[in-house]
N, C-alpha and C positions, 0 to 999 in steps of 0.2 A: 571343628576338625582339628584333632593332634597335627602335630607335626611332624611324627612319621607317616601318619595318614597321609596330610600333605602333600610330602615326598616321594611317598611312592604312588599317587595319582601325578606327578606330575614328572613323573621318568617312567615310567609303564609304557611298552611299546606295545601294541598292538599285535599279534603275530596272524597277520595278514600277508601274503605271499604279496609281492611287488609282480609291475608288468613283465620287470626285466627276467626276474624268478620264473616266472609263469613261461615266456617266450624261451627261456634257458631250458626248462623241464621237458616241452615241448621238440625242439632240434635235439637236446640229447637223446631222448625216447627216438626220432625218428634217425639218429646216427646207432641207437641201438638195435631197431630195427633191419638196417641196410637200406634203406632209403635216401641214404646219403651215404654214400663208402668211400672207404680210406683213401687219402689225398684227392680226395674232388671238392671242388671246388666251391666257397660258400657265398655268390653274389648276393649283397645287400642287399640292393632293388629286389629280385626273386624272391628274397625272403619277405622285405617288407608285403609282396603282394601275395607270397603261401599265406603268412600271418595276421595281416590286414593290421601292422603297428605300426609305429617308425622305424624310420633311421635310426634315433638317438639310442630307442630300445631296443633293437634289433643289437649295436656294436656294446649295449652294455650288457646286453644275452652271451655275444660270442666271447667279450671277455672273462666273462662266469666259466666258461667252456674252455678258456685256454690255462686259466687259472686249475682248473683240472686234469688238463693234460690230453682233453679230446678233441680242441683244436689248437691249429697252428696256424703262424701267421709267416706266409713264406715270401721274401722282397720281389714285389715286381707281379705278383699274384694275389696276395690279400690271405683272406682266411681259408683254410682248407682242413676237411677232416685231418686228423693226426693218423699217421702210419708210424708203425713200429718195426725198428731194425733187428733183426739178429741179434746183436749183441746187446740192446735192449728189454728183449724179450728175453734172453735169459735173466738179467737180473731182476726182470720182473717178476719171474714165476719163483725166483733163488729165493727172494727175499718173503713174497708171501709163501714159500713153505715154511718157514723163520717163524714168523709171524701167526698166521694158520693154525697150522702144529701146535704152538703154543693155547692160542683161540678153542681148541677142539678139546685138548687136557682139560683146561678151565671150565671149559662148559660140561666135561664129563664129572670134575670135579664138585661142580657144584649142582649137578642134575637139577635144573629150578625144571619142575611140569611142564611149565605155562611156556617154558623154551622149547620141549622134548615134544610138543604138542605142536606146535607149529611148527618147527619142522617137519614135525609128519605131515601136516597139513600143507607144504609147500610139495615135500616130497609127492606122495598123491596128486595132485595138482599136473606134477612136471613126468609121472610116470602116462598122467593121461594125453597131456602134450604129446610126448612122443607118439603115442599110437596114431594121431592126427596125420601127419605131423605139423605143429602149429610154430613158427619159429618165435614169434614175438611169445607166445604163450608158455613156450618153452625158457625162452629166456626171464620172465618177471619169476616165473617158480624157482628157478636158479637162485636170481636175485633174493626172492624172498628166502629161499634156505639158508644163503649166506648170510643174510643180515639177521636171522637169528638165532645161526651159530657165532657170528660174533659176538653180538650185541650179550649172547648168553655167558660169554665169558666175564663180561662186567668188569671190564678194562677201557675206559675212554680214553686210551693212548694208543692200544692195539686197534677198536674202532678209527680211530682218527689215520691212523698210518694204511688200514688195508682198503679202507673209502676209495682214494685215488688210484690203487691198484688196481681195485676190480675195474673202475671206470673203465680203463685202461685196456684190462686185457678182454673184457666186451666187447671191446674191436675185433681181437683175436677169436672168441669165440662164436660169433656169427660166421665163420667161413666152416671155424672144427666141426661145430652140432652140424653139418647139412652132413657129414661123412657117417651113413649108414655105422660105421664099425666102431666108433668113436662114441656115439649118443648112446648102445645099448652097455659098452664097458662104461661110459659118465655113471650112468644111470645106476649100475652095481656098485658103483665106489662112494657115491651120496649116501647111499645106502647100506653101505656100509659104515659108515660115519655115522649115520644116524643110530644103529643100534650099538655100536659101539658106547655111546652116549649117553642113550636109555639108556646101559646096563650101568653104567658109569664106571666105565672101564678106562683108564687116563692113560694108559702107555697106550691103548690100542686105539684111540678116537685121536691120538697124537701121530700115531703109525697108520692109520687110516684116510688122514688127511691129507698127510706129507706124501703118501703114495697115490694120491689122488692128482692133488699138485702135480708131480713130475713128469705124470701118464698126461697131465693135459698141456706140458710146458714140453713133451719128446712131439703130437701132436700140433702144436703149433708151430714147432721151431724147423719143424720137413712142411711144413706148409708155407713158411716163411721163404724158405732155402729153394722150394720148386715156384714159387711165386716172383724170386730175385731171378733165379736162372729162363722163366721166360720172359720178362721183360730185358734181361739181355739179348735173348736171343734174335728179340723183336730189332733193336738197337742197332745188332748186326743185318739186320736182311734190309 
């Protein structure tokens, strides 16, 4: 055996998913679902007995989670879904139109197939969703559009920056898709991006995105606004 052979059998990691990974993929998918919703609350013990792991794994699951931005750890309470503010949530949808926009040019620019094809195959997917209507089913087709409208720009910096975004505003988007009038306009605007795309059209899959964006950031941010004013109201009575 060389001695690059050597070396690289003896720093070669394995890419095996860890327990903590697994447990982490796990509560996220079930915080994507709504089975656990915004600021409630994430007891240990409960979890160790949903997941049948530890403790240990359990708090190095929900630090994976906070490190993303999906959980919070509030004093006096412990870990709790993440909620997002108003003012929050606009600079989240500000900055992935930024970003997006940019993401959608790229990918129109560089039209790879094997992108323009999956897409469609996520779109299909999330057109059959809605007819269901299936929420989780709706939402991985989503997921899977976006990651390879990103992923098709071929920028690991714009991936890396719209990752914890999406996380993010997934919270936001399991309240929007359940609103009848919001899931069949989603549904035209994906889809519109996507031929945009195909044609490889870079001002209009850039213009197609960013207006995508907006419509889902006006969307969440009257959802956020009637959401704050009844929990006031509750406050007051």
């Amino acid at each position: 055996m060389d001695r690059r052979t050597e070396l690289k059998s003896t720093l070669r990691i394995e890419d095996v998913p860890t327990v903590r990974a697994i447990v982490a993929q796990k509560l996220r998918e079930a915080i994507m679902s709504g089975t656990f919703k915004p600021g409630q609350r994430l007891v240990e013990r409960e979890l160790c007995e949903m997941t049948g792991v530890s403790r240990p794994s359990i708090r190095e699951a929900l630090r994976l989670l906070e490190a993303d931005g999906m959980v919070s750890t509030v004093p006096h309470r412990g870990p709790v879904v993440s909620t997002i503010s108003l003012e929050e949530a606009r600079q989240l949808y500000a900055a992935r139109a930024v970003l997006e926009g940019y993401a959608g040019r790229e990918c129109a620019r560089l039209r790879d197939p094997a992108v323009v094809r999956r897409m469609g195959d996520a779109l299909t997917r999330l057109k059959a969703a809605f007819t269901k209507p299936d929420m989780m089913a709706i939402l991985e087709a989503k997921t899977d559009f976006y990651a390879a409208l990103i992923g098709g720009c071929q920028n690991a910096f714009i991936e890396r920056m719209l990752k914890p975004l999406h996380d993010r505003i997934t919270l936001l988007r399991i309240t929007s898709m359940s609103q009848p009038k919001r899931v069949n306009k989603s549904l035209r605007e994906v889809t519109a991006i996507w031929r945009a795309i195909q044609s490889g059209d870079e001002d209009l899959a850039e213009r197609c995105c960013v207006d995508h964006i907006r419509a889902a950031a006006v969307a969440a941010l009257d959802m956020i606004e009637r959401s704050t004013a009844k929990e006031k109201e509750k406050e007051k009575a």
